[in-house]
C-alpha positions as CSV (number, residue, x, y, z in Angstrom):
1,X,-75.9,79.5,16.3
2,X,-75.3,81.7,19.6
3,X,-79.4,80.9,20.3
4,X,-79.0,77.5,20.2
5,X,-76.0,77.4,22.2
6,X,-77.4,79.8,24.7
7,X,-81.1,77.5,24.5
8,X,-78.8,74.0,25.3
9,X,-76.5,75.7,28.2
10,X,-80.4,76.9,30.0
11,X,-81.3,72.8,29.6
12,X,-78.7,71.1,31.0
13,X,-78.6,73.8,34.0
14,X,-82.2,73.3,34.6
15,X,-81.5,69.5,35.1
16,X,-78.3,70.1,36.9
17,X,-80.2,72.2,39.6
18,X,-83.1,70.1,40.1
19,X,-80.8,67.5,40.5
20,X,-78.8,69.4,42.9
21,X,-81.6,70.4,44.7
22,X,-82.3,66.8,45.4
23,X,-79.3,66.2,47.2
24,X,-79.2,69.4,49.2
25,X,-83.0,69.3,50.6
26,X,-84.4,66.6,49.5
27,X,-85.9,64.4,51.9
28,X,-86.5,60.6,51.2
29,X,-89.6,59.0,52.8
30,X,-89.2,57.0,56.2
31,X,-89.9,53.6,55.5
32,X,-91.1,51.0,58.3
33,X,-89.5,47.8,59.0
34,X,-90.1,43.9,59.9
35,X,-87.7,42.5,63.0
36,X,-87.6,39.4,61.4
37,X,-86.5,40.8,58.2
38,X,-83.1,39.4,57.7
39,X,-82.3,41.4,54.0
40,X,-81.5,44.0,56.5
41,X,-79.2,42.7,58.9
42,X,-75.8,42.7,56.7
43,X,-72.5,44.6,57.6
44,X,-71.5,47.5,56.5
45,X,-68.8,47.6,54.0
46,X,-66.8,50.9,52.1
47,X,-68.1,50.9,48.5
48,X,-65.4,49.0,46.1
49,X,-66.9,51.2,43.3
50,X,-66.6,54.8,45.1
51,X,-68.7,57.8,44.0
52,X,-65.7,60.0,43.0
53,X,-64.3,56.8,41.0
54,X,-68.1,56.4,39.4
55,X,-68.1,60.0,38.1
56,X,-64.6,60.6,37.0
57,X,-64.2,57.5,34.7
58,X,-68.3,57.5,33.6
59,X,-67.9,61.3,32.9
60,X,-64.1,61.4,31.2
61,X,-63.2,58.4,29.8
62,X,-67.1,59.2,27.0
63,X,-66.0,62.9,26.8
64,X,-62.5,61.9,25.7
65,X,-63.8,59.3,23.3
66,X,-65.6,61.7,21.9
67,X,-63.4,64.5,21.3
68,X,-61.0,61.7,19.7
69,X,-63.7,60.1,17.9
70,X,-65.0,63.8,16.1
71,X,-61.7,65.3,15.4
72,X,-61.0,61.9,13.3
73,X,-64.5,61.8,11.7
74,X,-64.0,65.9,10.4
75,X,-60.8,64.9,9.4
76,X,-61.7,61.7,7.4
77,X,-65.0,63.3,6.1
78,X,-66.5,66.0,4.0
79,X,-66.8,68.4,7.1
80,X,-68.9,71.5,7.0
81,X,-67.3,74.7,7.1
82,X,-66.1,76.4,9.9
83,X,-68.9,77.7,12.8
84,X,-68.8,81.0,14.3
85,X,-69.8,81.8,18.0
86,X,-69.6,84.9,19.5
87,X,-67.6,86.5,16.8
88,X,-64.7,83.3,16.6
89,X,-64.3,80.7,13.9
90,X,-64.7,77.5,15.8
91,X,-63.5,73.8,14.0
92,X,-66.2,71.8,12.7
93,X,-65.0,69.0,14.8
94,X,-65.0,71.4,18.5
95,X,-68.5,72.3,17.7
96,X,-70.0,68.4,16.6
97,X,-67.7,67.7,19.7
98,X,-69.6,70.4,21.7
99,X,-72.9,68.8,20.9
100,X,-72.2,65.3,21.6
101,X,-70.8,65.7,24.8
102,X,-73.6,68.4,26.1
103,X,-76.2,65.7,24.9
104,X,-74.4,63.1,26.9
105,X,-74.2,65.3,29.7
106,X,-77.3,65.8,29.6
107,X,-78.4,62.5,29.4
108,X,-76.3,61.3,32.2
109,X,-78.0,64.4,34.3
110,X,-81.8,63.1,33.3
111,X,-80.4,59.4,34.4
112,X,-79.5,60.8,38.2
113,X,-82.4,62.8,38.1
114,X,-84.8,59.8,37.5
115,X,-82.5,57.6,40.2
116,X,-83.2,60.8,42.9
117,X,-86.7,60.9,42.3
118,X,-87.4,57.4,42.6
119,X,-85.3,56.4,45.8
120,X,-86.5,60.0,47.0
121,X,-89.9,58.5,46.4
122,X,-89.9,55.1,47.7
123,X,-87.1,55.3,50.4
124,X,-86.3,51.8,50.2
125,X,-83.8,50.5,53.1
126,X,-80.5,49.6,52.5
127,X,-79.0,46.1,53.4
128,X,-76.8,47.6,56.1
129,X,-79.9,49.8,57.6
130,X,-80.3,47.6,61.0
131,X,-76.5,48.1,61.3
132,X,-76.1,51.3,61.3
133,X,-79.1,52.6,62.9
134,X,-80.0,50.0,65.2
135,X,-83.4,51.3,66.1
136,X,-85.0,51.9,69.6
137,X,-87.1,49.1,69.2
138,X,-86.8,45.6,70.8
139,X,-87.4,43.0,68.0
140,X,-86.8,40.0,70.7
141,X,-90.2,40.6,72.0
142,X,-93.0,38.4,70.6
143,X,-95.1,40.7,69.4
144,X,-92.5,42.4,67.2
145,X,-91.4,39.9,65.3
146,X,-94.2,40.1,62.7
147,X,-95.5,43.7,62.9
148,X,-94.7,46.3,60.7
149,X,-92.3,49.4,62.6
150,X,-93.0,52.3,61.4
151,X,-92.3,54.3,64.3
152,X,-89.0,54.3,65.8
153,X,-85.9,56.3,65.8
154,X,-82.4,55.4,65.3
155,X,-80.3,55.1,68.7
156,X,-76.8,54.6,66.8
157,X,-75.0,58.3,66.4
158,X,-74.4,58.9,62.8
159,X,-74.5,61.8,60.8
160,X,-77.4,63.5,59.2
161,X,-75.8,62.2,55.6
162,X,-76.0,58.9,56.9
163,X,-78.6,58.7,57.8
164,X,-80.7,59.8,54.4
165,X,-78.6,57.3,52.5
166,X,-79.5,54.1,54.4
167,X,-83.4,54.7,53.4
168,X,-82.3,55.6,49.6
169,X,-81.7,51.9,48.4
170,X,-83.8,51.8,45.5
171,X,-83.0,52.0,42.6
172,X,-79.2,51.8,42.5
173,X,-77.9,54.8,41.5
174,X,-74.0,53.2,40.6
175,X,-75.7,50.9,38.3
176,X,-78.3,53.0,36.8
177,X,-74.9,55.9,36.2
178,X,-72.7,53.1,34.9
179,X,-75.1,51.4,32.5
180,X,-76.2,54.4,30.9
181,X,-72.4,56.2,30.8
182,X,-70.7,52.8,29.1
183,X,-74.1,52.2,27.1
184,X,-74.0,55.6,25.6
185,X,-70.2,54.9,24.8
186,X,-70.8,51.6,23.2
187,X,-73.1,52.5,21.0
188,X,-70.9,55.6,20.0
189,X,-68.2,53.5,19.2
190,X,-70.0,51.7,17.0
191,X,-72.0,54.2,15.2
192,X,-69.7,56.9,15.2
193,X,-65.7,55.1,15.0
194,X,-65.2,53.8,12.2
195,X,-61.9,52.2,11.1
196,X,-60.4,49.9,8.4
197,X,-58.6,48.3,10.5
198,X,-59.5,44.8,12.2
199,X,-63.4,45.3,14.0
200,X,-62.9,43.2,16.7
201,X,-60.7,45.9,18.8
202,X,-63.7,48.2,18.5
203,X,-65.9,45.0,19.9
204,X,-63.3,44.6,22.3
205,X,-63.4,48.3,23.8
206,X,-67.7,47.8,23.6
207,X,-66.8,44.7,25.9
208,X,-65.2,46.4,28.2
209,X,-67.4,49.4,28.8
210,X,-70.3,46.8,29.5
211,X,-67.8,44.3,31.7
212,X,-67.2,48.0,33.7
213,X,-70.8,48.6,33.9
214,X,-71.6,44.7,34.9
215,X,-68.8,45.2,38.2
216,X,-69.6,48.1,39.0
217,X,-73.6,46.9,39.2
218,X,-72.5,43.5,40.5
219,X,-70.0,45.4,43.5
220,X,-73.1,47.2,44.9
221,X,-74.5,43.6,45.6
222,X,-71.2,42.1,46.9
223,X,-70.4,45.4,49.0
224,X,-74.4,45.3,50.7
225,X,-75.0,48.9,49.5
226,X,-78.2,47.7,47.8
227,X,-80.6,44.6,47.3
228,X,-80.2,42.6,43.6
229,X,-83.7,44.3,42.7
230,X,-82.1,47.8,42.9
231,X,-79.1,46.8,41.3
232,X,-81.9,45.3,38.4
233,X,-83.8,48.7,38.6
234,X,-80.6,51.1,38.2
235,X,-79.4,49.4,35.6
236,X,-82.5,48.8,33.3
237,X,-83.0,52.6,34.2
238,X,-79.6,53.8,32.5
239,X,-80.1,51.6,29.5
240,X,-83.3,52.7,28.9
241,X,-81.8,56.0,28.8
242,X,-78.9,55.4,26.8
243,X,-81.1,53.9,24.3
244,X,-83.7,56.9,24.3
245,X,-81.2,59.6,24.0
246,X,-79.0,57.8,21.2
247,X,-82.2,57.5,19.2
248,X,-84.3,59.9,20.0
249,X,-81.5,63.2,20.9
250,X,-78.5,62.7,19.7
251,X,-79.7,61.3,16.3
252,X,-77.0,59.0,16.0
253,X,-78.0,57.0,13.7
254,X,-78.7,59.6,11.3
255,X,-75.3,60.5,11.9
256,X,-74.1,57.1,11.0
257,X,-76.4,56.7,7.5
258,X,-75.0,60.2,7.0
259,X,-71.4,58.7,7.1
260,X,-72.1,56.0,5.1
261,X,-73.4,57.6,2.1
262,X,-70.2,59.6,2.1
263,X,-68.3,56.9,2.1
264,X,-70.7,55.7,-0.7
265,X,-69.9,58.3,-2.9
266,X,-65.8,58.5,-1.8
267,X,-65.3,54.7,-2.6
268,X,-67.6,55.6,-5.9
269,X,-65.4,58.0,-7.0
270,X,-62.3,56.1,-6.2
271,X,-63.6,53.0,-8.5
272,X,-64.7,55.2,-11.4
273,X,-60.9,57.1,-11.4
274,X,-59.3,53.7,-10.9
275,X,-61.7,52.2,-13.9
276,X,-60.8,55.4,-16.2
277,X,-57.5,54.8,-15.4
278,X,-57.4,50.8,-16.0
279,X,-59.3,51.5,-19.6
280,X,-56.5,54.4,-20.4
281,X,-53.8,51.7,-19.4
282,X,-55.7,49.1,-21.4
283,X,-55.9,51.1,-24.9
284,X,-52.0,51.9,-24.1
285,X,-51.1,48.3,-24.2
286,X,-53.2,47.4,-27.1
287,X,-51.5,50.0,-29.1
288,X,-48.0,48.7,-28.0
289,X,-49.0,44.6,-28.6
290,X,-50.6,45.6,-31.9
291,X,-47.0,47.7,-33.0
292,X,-45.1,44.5,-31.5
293,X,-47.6,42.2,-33.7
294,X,-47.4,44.1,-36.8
295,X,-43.1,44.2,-35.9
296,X,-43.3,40.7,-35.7
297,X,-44.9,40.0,-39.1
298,X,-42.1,42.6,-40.8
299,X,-39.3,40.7,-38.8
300,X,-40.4,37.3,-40.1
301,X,-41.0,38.5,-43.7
302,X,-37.4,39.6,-43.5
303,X,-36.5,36.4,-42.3
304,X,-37.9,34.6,-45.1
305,X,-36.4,37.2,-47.8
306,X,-32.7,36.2,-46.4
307,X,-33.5,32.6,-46.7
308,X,-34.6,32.5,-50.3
309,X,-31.9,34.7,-51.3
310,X,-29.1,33.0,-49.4
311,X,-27.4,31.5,-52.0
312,X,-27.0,34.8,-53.5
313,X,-24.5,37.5,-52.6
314,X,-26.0,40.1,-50.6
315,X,-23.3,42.3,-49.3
316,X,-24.0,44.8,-51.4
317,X,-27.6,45.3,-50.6
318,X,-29.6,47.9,-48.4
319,X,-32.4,47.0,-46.4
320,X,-34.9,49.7,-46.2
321,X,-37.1,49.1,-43.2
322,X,-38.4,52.0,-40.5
323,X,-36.8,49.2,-37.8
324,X,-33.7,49.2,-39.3
């Protein structure tokens, strides 16, 4: 148990610092330009989806979900017994908990990892780049309106930061984080919630994880952070991933025919007890209609006793009858 935790904590820090890495040295290739391209002429504009905002509600609203959504499937299942790590006696539901949540973490770590190497990569310019850089380079003469610029530097004073982020348009990395975040959590809901209670408020919360993901993709367009083929890119990029790691890591739908079988067997059992039960209560009342029948017939042959012999006196005479 303590390898295996040890073994998952050395994967997701392996992705985490190659990821990190990115951002602190990495280097995106310097891209040339067309004058005459007017995709990158468009104002600059704060991001209605911020980062911060991105990675606090991609990151807490699945890791609450799932700390709510495993503490009620151990408590509404046939849970294992109790784990131990490093000497302690850990909850089934902390430890299923545990491994969801790393998996998703890691998940959402390979998703920013494949976003970084690919605009890392291509260097693709952002619809704001002739904004903010405004580049030495005269694109009223002739003969640069239809040549490609490769050479040129940017005459506008912005910060180093700034400056790697205009050339990192492709592919989106808001989309590609918020498709594969409220993908993942979709798809959890469905496979691992389950409730007797009306479905379509668990469709309802899938809606709105994918109407979250669909703004926040759609906002990167609207605010001229990124082209509509990034946007395309980052998103089919997260899905992908969600898909892959639901399947293929977290073994979700194993989890899911798991659950079902024992709720198989608990509604199983629940009919056979209520069917034992019914057939007790059955014999019981036969019994008692059979003693009322056979009451019945004694009653009536009384009956027709005290008619023939009403002309007679019968003061004097004892009935002897178990009823009587």
């Amino acid at each position: 148990m303590q390898s295996r935790f040890n073994g998952n904590q050395a994967n997701y820090k392996n992705v985490g610092m190659t990821v990190l890495m990115f951002h602190l040295f990495g280097k995106p290739y310097k891209r040339g330009f067309f004058c005459n391209d007017e995709s990158l002429y468009h104002p600059f504009h704060d991001s209605t989806v911020t980062s911060a905002m991105l990675y606090v509600i991609g990151l807490l609203l699945p890791i609450f979900t799932m700390l709510a959504g495993e503490y009620l499937y151990a408590r509404y299942s046939n849970a294992d017994s109790t784990k131990i790590l490093f000497g302690y006696n850990i909850p089934p539901w902390i430890w299923n908990a545990y491994e969801k949540i790393g998996i998703f973490g890691f998940g959402a770590a390979t998703t920013v990892l494949f976003t970084d190497i690919a605009k890392y990569t291509i260097g693709r310019l952002r619809p704001h780049f002739m904004t903010l850089c405004e580049p030495n380079i005269n694109c009223s003469l002739i003969e640069n309106q239809h040549r490609y610029i490769e050479n040129y530097s940017c005459s506008q004073n912005i910060s180093k930061s700034l400056l790697k982020e205009i050339r990192l348009s492709f592919p989106s990395g808001h989309s590609s984080f918020s498709a594969y975040t409220m993908i993942y959590l979709a798809i959890y809901l469905q496979l691992r919630i389950t409730w007797k209670g009306s479905k379509l408020l668990k469709h309802f919360l899938q809606l709105v994880c994918l109407l979250m993901a669909w703004f926040t993709a759609l906002s990167r367009i609207s605010d001229y952070k990124h082209h509509w083929s990034d946007v395309l890119a980052g998103s089919t990029l997260g899905a992908i991933t969600a898909l892959v790691v639901v399947i293929f890591v977290a073994d979700l739908f194993k989890d899911q025919n798991h659950y079902s079988v024992e709720e198989k067997h608990r509604t199983a059992d629940y009919e056979t007890g209520a069917g034992t039960q019914m057939n007790e209560i059955t014999t019981e009342l036969k019994a008692v209609e059979k003693s009322a029948n056979k009451s019945s017939s004694y009653i009536h042959q009384l009956n027709e006793i005290l008619l023939k012999h009403r002309d007679k006196d019968i003061k004097n005479v004892t009935i002897s009858h178990p009823l009587f």
